[in-house]
C-alpha positions in Angstrom: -11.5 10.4 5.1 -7.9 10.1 6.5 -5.4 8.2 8.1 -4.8 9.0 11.3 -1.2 8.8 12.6 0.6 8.7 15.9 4.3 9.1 15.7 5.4 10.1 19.5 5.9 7.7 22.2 4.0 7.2 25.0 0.5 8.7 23.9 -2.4 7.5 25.8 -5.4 6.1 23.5 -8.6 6.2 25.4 -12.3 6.2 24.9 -14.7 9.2 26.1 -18.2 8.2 24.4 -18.1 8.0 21.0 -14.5 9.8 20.6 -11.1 9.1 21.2 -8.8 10.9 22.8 -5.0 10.9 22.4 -3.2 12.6 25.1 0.3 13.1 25.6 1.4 16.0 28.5 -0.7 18.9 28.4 -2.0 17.7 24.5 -5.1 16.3 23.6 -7.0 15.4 20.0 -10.0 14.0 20.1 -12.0 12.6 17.1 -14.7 10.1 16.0 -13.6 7.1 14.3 -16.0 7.5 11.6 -13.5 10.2 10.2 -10.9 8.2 9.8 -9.9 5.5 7.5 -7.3 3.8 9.8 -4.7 4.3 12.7 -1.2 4.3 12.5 0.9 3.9 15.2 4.2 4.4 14.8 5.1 4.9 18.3 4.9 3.3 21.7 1.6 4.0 23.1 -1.0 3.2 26.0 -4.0 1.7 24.0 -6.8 0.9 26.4 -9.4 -1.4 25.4 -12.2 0.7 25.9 -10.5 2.7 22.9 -9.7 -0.2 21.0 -13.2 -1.8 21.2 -14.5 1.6 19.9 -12.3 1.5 16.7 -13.0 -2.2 15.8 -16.8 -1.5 16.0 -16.6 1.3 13.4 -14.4 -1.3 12.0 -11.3 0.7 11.5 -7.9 -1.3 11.5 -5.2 -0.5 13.5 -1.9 -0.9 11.7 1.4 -0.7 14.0 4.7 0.1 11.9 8.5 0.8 12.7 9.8 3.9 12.7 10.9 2.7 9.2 7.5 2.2 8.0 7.6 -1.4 7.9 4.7 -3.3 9.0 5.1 -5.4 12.4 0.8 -6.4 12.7 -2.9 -5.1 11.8 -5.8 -5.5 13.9 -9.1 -5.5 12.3 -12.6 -6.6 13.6 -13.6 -9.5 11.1 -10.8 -11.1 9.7 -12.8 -13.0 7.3 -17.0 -12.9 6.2 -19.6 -15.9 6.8 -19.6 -15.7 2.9 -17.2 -18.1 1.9 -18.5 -18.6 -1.8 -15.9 -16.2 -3.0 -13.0 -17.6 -1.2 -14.4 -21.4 -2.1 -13.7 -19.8 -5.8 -10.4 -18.2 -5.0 -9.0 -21.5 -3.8 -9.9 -23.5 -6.9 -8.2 -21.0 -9.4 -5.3 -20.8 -7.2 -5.2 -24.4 -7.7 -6.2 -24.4 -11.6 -5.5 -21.4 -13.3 -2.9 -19.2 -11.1 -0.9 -18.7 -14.0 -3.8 -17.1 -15.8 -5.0 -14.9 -13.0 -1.4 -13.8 -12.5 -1.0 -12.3 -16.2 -4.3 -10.4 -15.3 -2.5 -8.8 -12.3 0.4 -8.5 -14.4 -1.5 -7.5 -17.6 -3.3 -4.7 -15.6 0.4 -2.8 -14.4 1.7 -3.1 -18.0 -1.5 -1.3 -18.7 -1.1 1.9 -16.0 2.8 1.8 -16.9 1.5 2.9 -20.8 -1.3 5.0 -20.0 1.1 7.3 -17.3 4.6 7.2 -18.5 4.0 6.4 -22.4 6.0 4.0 -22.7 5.3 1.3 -25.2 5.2 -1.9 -23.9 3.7 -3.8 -26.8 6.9 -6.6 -26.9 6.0 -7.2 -23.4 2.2 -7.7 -23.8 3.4 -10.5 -26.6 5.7 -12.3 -23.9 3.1 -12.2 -21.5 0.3 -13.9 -23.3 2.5 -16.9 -24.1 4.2 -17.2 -20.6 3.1 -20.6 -19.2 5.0 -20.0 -16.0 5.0 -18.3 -12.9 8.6 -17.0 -13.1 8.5 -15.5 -16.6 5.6 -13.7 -15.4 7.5 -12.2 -12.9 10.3 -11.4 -15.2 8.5 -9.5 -17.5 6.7 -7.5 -14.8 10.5 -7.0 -12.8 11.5 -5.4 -16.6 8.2 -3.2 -17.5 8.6 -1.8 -13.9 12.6 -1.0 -14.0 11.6 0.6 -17.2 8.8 2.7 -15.4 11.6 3.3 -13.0 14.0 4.2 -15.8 11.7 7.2 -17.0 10.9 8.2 -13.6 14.6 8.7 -13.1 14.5 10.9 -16.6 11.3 12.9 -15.5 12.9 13.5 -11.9 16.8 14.8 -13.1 15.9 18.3 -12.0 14.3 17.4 -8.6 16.2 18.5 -5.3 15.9 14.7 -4.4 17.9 11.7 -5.3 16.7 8.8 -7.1 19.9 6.7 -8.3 16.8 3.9 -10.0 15.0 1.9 -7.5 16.3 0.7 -4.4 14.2 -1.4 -1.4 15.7 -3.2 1.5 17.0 -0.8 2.5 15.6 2.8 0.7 18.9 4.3 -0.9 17.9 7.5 -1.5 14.7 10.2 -0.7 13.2 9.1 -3.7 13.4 5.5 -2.5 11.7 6.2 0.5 8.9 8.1 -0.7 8.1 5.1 -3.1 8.4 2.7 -0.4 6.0 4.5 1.9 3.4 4.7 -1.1 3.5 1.5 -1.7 3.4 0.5 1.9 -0.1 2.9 2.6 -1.1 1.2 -0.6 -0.9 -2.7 0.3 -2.7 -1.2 3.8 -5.5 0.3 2.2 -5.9 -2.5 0.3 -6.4 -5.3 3.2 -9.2 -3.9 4.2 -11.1 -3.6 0.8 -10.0 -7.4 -0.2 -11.5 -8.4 3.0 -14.6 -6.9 2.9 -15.0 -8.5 -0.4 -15.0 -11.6 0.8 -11.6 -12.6 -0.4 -8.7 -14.3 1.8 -5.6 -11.8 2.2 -3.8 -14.5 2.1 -4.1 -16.9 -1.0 -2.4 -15.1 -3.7 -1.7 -16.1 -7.5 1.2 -13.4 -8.4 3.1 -13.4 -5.3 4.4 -15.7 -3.1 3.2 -15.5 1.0 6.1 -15.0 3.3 5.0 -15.3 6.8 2.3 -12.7 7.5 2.4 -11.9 4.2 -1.0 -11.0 2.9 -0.1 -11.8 -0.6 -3.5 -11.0 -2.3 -3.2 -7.7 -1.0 -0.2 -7.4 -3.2 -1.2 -8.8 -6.0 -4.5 -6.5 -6.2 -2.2 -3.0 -5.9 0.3 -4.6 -8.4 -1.7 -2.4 -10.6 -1.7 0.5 -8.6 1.8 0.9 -9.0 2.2 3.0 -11.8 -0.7 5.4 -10.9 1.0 6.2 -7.0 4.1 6.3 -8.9 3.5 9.2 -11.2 1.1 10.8 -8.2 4.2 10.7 -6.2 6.5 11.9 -9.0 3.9 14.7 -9.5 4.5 15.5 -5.8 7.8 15.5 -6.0 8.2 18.0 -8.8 6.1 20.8 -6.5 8.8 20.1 -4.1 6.4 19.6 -1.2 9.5 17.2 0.1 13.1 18.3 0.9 16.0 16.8 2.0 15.2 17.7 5.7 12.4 15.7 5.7 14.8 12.7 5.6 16.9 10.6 8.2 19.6 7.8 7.2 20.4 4.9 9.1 23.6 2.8 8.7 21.0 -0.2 8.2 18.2 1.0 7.5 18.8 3.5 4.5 16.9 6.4 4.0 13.7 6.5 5.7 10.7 10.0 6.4 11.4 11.7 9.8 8.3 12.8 11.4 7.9 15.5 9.9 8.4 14.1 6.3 6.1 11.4 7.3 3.5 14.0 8.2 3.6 15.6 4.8 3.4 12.5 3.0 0.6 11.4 5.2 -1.2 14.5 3.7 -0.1 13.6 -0.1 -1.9 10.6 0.4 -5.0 11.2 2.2 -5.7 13.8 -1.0 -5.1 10.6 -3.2 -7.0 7.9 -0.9 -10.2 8.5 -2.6 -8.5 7.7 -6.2 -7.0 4.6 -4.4 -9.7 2.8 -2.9 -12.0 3.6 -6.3 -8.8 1.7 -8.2 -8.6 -0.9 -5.9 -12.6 -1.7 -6.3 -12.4 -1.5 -9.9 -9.4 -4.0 -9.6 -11.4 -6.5 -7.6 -14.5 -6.0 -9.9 -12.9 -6.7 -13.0 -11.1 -10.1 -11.0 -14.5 -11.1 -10.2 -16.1 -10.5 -13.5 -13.6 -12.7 -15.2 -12.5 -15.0 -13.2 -15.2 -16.0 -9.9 -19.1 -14.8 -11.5 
């Protein structure tokens, strides 16, 4: 299973049977829906609604992104289930025990920043199981990760690439942009899986919803982080990346040209498998403590 991606402009998106079929001049793709995990569409395209029925009945979403890789909208065919009796239970802890469900989140990075960059993070465990607030929660995941970031910077000092430490808003370096793309295919794998749950994207205990924020989303790959993180670095170190697969914008930093995007595309198809199984396992281990 793979993302499917569509970087020119003005492709046409349209339906024959069971297939779609991109065409743009004298190209055309066609494939089923069924072997794909999702669309991207980073260009402008003709999208007719033949096509678009087709992929929200296999229920595919249909993420649209800048050029940057930020995320301007999803459609997806069921927003949220009939079965509200998880979501009844989400609502009350975010009410009565977000702080609790937070460190869980939280708990669970500290846990995949140990087990793949060996770092001992025991004096963080101890602040985090007597935090009582939201912000010191946040703190002391903002420090285990600039640590992470710390040795990733160490483990990466012979790499063609620059990575100065983590930079977002804009990506200052390759490095940068590369992590920002993971973690952006991360967070849209994820939507679909929370949904399908039963859970609302939406109401969130370690993050804060901004807008069209689906919060949840981040707080389930909060601890994914570490694991795309050393993937990535892993990447990185074959050199499957150079610096021509980069652009740099006066604005918007460093960002994947198309054909950077197209290898890292492929990275992370080979790792989706390994995603989605973490993400479950996240979400099983949430319910098992905190909704059965």
């Amino acid at each position: 299973m793979r993302f499917f991606a569509v970087f020119s402009d003005y492709v046409n998106i349209r339906r024959e049977g069971r297939r779609l079929i991109f065409l743009k001049g004298e190209k055309k793709i066609s494939l089923l829906p069924k072997d794909i995990f999702a669309l991207l569409i980073f260009g402008k395209v003709n999208l007719s609604s033949e096509a678009l029925n087709l992929l929200l009945s296999e229920e595919k979403p249909i993420y649209f992104l800048t050029r940057f890789g930020k995320l301007k909208g999803i459609l997806f065919n069921e927003f949220l289930t009939s079965n509200y009796n998880k979501r009844l239970n989400q609502y009350k802890l975010q009410l009565t025990d977000r702080v609790e469900v937070a460190k869980f989140f939280v708990r669970k990075k500290l846990e995949g920043i140990e087990t793949f960059f060996g770092i001992d993070l025991k004096e963080y465990f101890l602040l985090l199981e007597e935090a009582q607030q939201l912000e010191t929660l946040l703190g002391i995941e903002g420090q285990a990760s600039q640590k992470m970031f710390e040795k990733l910077k160490q483990l990466l000092r012979d790499s063609p690439l620059t990575f100065e430490g983590r930079s977002y808003r804009p990506p200052k370096d390759e490095v940068n942009a590369l992590l920002s793309m993971s973690y952006t295919m991360v967070y849209l794998t994820a939507f679909p899986v929370v949904v399908s749950l039963g859970y609302d994207p939406f109401l969130s205990f370690l993050h804060t919803k901004r807008g069209t924020h689906r919060a949840f989303c981040s707080d389930v790959m909060e601890p994914l982080r570490p694991f795309i993180t050393y993937t990535l670095m892993w990447e990185i170190k074959r050199k499957t990346f150079s610096k021509r697969d980069f652009k740099r914008d006066p604005k918007r930093g460093v960002y994947l040209n198309d054909r950077g995007l197209d290898k890292f595309l492929s990275f992370y198809e080979r790792n989706l498998n390994e995603v989605l199984e973490r993400l479950k396992e996240t979400l099983v281990e949430f319910e098992s403590s905190f909704i059965s």
